[in-house]
Each structure stands twice: as structure tokens, then as C-alpha cells.
N, C-alpha and C positions, 0 to 999 in steps of 0.2 A: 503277216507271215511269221514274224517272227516270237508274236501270243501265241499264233499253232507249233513252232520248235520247242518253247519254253514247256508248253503244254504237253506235249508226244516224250519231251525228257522227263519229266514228272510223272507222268502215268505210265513210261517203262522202268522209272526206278522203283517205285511202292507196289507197281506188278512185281518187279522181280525178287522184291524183299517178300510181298507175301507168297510167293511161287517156294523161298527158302520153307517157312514154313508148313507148305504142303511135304516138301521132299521129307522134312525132319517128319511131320505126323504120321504119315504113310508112306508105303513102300510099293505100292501099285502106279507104273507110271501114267495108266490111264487119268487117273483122277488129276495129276500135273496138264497132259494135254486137254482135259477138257476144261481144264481153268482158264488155260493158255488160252486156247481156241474162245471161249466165252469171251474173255479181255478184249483178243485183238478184233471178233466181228464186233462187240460193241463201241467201241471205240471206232473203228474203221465206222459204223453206221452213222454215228456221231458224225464225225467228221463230213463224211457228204452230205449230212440233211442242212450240216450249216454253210457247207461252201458251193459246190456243182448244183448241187441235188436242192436246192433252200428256191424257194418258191418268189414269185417279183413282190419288193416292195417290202423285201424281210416280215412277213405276217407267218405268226406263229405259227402252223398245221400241225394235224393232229401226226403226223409219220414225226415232227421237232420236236413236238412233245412227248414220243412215245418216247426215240433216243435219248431225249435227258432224261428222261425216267430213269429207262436202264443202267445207263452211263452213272445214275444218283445211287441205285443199288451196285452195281461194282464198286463204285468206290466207298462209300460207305463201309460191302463188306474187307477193303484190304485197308480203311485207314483203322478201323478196329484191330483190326488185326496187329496193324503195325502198333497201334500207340499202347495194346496187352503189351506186347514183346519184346517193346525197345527197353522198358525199364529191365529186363531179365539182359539184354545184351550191353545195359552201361553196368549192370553190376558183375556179368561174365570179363568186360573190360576191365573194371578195377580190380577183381581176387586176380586178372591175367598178370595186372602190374604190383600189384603186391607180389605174388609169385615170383615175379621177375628179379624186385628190388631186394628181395628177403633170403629167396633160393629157399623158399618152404612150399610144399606143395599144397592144393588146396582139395575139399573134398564135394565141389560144389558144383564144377563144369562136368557134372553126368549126362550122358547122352542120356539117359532114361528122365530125368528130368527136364531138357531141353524138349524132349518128345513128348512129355506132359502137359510143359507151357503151350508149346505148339497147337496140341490138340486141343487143351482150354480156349487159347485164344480164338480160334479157327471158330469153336460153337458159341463163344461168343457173339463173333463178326456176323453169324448166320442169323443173331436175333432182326438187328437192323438191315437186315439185306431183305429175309423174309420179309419184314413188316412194309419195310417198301416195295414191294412186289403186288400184297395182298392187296397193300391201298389200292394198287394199280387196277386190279382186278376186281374189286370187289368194294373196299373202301371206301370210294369216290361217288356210290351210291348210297352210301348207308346212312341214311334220310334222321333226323330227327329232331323231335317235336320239342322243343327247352320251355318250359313254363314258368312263368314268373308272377306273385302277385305284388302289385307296388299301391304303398297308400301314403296318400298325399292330407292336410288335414285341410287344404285350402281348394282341395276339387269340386268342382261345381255339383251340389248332391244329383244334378239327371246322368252322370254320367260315373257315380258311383256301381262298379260290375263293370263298366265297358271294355271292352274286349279287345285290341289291338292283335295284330299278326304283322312282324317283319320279315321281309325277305330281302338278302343285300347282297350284291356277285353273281349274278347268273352265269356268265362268264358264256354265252350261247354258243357264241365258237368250239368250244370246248367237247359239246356233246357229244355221243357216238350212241345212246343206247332210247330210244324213242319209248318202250315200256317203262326204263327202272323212270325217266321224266314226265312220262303219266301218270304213273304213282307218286309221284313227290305232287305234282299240281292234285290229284282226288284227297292225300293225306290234309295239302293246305286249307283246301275247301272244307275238309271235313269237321275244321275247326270252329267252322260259323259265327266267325266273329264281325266287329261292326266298322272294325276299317283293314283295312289293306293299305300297307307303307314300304314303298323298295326302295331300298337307300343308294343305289347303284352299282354302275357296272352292269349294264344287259350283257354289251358284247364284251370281247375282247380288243377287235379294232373296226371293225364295218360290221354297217348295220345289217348287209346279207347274211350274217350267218344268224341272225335271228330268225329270218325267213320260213326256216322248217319249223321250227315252233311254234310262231304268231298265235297258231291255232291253238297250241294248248296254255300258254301264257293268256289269252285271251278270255276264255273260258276262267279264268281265274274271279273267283267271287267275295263281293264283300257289301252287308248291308247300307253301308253309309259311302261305299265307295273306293278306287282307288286309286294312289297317289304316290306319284316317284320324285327323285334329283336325281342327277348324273354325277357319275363317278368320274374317276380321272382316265378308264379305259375306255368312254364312251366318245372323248373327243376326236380319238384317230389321231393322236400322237406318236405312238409307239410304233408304225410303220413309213413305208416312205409312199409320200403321193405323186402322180404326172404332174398334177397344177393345186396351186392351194386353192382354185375354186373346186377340185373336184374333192376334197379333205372338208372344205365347206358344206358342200350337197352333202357327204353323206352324215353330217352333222345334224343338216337340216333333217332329211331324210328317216332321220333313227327318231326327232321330235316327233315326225308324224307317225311314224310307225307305233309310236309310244300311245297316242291320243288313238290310233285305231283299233288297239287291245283293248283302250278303255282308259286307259292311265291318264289323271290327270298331272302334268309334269310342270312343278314348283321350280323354276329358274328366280332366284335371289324373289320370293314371291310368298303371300301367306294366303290362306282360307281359314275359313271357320267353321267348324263342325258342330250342331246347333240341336240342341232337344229341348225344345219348349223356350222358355228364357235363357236357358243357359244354353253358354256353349265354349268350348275349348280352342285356342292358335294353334295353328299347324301353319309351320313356318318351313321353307324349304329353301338351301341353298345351293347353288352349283359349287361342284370340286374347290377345297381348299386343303391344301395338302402342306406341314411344314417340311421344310429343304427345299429339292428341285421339284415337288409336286404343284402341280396347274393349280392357280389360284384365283380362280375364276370367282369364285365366292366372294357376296356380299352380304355380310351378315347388316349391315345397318340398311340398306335398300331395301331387305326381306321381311323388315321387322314392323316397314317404315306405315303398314297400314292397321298393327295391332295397337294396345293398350296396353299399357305397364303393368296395371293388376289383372291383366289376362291368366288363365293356364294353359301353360306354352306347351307343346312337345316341338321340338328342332328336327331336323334330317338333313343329317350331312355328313357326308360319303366318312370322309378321312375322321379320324379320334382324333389326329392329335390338333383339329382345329378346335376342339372342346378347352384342354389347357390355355392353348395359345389365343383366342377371341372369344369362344363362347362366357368361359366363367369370369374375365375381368371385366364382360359388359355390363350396363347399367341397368340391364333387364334379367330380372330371373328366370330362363329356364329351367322348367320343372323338369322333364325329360328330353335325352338326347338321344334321337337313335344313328348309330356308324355302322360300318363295315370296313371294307377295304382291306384288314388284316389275312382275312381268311383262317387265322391264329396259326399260319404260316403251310396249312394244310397237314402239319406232322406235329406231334405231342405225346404227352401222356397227361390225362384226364379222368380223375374218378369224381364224379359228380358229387358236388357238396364236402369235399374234403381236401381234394387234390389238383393243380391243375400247371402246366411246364409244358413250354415251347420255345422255341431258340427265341420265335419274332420278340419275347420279351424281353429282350435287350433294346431291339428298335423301337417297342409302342408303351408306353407305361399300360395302357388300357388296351387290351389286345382279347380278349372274350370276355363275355360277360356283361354284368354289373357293375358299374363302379360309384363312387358318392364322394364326392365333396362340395363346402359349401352349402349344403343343404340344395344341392342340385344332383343329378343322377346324369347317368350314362352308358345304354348297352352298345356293345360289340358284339354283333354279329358274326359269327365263324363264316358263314357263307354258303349260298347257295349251290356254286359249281365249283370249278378248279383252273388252274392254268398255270402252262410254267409243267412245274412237277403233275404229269398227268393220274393223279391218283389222291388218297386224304389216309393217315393212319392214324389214330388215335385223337384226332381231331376232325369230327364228324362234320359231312352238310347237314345247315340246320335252316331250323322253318321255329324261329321265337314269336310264342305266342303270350301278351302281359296285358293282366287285367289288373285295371285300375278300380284301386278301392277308396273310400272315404274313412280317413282317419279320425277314430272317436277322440273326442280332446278331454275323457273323462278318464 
């Protein structure tokens, strides 16, 4: 009770500092009550989808995720606002005590200039408010295809060209739109490549909400095959269960679901992917996550039926178990593929030049490519969304990386 006081006092004081800002920019009172009116049904919505209104067992639903959507675009638009404005009102505060101590007037506290800042700040606040809306609406489908070629000079020449497609996060709970995830599964197939690799996360927390998809996740095509680990959303953690047997079943239950799509599912386990003489490790590990993330992962049990001068590619969910066990192991992995980040579902990204998101405080390796050691590692943005129901400037993606043989002349 008393996080929701601290909370309802917070979001009526930064409403009512940016409510001052509407009165200074405009003189129409409509445009105050429809801010007003916006603030308190969002916020009121909020409020019940997490307390009365919140479904058994605290599981995410898509009415939770719309509210903190919105709830993420209101505030958004008034801390903008606030933190344009507040430097304009500590410098209103000092000429007021200069003024005071001096008995000199100043020529600085203009209303026409208060109603400048105001109106700047206010189209400012509108960028990130819009942008989070759009993801909402539009964003959260806008599919695409990241190409990468990576050469290696140690790769076995049959598999010089070979072709890889990752997908990581489906996040299935999440969905609402059965078209725009038809066209993400035809875009992935249309790749025609020689493996299929999902690094986790099907669900959010139970394995039902995969259910409506099975079919088209199923339909999912690769010549040589394909092949999952589980993320840290998969184990049914993050909600509450009647019995820990029935948290168990639906654990069990998602493995077979996994194997009836097709997927073969790498718990701390490897395979060999095989052309002629040669052939490459594909090594899989369950969820290892550094802090308080499930550490189910066994990197030396998964390892434990390859060979040292193998060429490795790894799968496992979380990056930052790459730093923390993959690169101080005794074995080279050549490639790692992750996810889990989502690169926070909000950024800004110009490809090949540019690329900024908050989560890059949390993850050193958070999209992309990364290299050290003469070892590599992509991060997956992800497939679906959760949490904030939307993506802006950080698209779902479908990485597709072929592997080349590196000339050593």
C-alpha cells in the first residue's frame, strides 16, 4: 500500500508541474483537461490491471501490458517536459535572489519567454511520447532480416557458405496480431537457410500461450534442421503456481511442445552438424543468467561430448554468461549466439554507424556482434516483446549469418 501512496504522490506532483506548462503555453482550457482527463484514466487503468483487475498467479496479460504501455508514454511525455524546464526555473530562482539581495531588477523573468520554454519543451516531450505509442501500434511488428557474413580461417571447408538463421524471444504470450506472425514465420523461411537456431524465450510464463501458434512456429523450415535452449522465461518463474508440481508439468509440457514443432531442444547437450567428413559443435545450454537470473546452465556437461579442436558455435539464452564462463573456458568457442536483451525494445539505431539504448548500461553486449579473444558473439534483439507492449527504434529481428572460409593468403 504504501509503493501505491509514494507512487499516486509522484505522478500527481510531475502531472501537476507539467499541467503548469500547458497553462503557460496555451490559453485554451480544453487542452489542460484533456491532459488531465488522459493522466487520471491512465493511471487509474494502471492501477486496476495491477491490484482488483490483475489476473491469478500475477501472469502478465496483454490488458497489463497495454496499461504500462500507456502509463510508459504519459510519463515519458511529463518527465521530458519536466527536466526541458526545471533548468529554466533554477535559473528564474537565482536572477529572483539576485533581485532580492541586490534591489536590481532583472530583464529575464518574461512571460513571453516562459511561454517559449513551455511550448519548446511540451514539442519536445511529444517526440518520446509519440515514439512510444507508434511502437505500440505498429513497431512491435516491424520484422527484420540483419545479415551478417562471419569468416572463420579454421572452418571446416564443407561448410564454407553455410547459412544460419537465429531467432531468440518469441515471447508467445505477447501476440495479439495472427497476420503481421505469419509474415514474420514466410519472411524467415524465405531465407532458405541450412540450420534454424532459437536461443529462447518461446513463452512468457506457460506453455499455453504457445498453443495458438504451434501451427505456424511449426511450419518453420530448415535444411539441416532445428534446434532450441530455453531462456529464463521459459521456466515459469516469474508467476505464482497452486503446487510446484504443477510449475514442473508445465516445464515438462513446453519440452514436448518444443519437440512437436520440430525443435530439437539442447538442455546442457551438444550435436553435430555433418557434410561429408566434416562437421561442426552445436553445443546448447539451459538459462545462465549473471545476478539473480536462473542458472540452470552447464557449460562443462554440454561440452562434455565434443572435442577441443572442434568448430563450436554455443546457444545460450543470456550474453552475459559469454564474459562470465564462456570466454575464460578452456575450449574456443568460435560463435555464440544470445538474446534475452531484446536491446531493451526502445533505442535509436542507424545501421552500420549508430546504435544507443538505455539496456547498455545493464548488458556490455546488448545487439549485435561483438569479438574478443578471437571469439565472437551475437545478440539477438528479438523476436517478440513483453513488459512494454510495443519496440521503437529497436526492431524484431530474424539474423540471418553465413559462414565463410577465411583465405590465409
Amino acid at each position: 500500500m504504501l509503493r501505491w501512496i509514494l507512487f499516486i504522490l509522484f505522478y500527481a506532483a510531475i502531472g501537476y508541474y507539467t499541467l503548469q506548462a500547458l497553462k503557460t503555453a496555451t490559453k485554451y482550457p480544453w487542452a489542460q483537461f484533456v491532459f488531465v482527463s488522459i493522466a487520471i484514466i491512465v493511471v487509474g487503468n494502471f492501477m486496476y490491471q495491477f491490484t482488483i483487475g490483475e489476473a491469478p498467479g500475477r501472469v502478465l496479460s496483454g490488458a497489463k501490458s497495454l496499461s504500462f504501455g500507456l502509463l510508459a508514454a504519459v510519463l515519458a511525455f511529463e518527465l521530458t517536459t519536466i527536466a526541458f524546464l526545471f533548468s529554466e526555473d533554477i535559473f528564474r530562482f537565482l536572477t529572483a535572489t539576485y533581485a532580492k539581495f541586490t534591489g536590481r531588477n532583472t530583464a529575464f523573468n518574461l512571460p513571453q519567454r516562459r511561454r517559449f520554454l513551455s511550448l519548446l519543451g511540451l514539442g519536445i516531450a511529444a517526440l518520446p511520447f509519440g515514439a512510444l505509442l507508434y511502437g505500440m501500434y505498429k513497431g512491435k511488428y516491424n520484422f527484420k532480416v540483419l545479415k551478417y557474413t562471419m569468416e572463420f580461417e579454421d572452418l571446416p571447408d564443407a561448410f564454407d557458405g553455410y547459412q544460419i538463421t537465429q531467432l531468440s524471444d518469441i515471447h508467445s504470450g505477447s501476440f495479439d496480431d495472427r497476420e503481421k506472425i505469419s509474415y514474420a514465420i514466410d519472411l524467415v523461411n524465405q531465407q532458405q537457410s541450412d540450420v534454424l537456431l532459437f536461443t529462447g524465450d518461446m513463452v512468457n510464463n506457460k506453455t499455453d500461450e504457445m498453443l495458438p501458434w504451434k501451427d505456424l512456429f511449426g511450419s518453420l523450415e530448415a535444411k539441416d534442421g532445428k534446434f532450441s535452449v530455453l531462456g529464463n522465461h521459459d521456466y515459469g518463474d516469474y508467476i505464482d503456481w497452486d503446487t510446484d508440481a504443477a510449475k514442473e508439468q508445465n516445464l515438462h509440457d513446453l519440452k514436448a511442445l518444443q519437440k512437436e514443432m520440430g525443435f530439437d531442444l539442447l538442455l546442457n547437450d551438444s550435436r553435430y552438424l555433418q557434410k561429408g567428413n566434416d562437421r561442426i559443435a552445436l553445443i546448447g545450454v539451459e538459462n545462465w543468467g549473471k545476478g539473480g537470473f536462473k542458472k540452470a546452465g552447464d557449460l562443462q556437461k554440454a561440452k562434455s561430448a565434443i572435442e577441443a579442436n572442434d568448430f563450436k558455435i554455443l546457444m545460450s539464452h543470456d550474453p552475459s554468461h559469454w564474459e562470465a564462463e564462456v570466454l575464460p573456458d578452456d575450449y574456443h568457442y568460435h560463435l555464440t549466439l544470445s538474446g534475452h536483451t531484446h536491446g531493451m525494445q526502445f533505442g535509436i539505431e542507424i545501421p552500420g554507424w549508430f546504435k544507443w539504448s538505455p539496456v547498455k548500461w545493464r548488458y556490455e553486449q546488448w545487439a549485435g556482434i561483438y569479438e574478443e579473444l578471437g571469439q565472437f558473439i551475437n545478440v539477438n534483439r528479438g523476436f517478440g516483446f513483453i513488459g512494454y507492449p510495443g519496440r521503437f527504434g529497436i526492431w524484431p529481428e530474424i539474423t540471418v549469418i553465413t559462414l565463410k572460409k577465411k583465405s590465409l593468403t
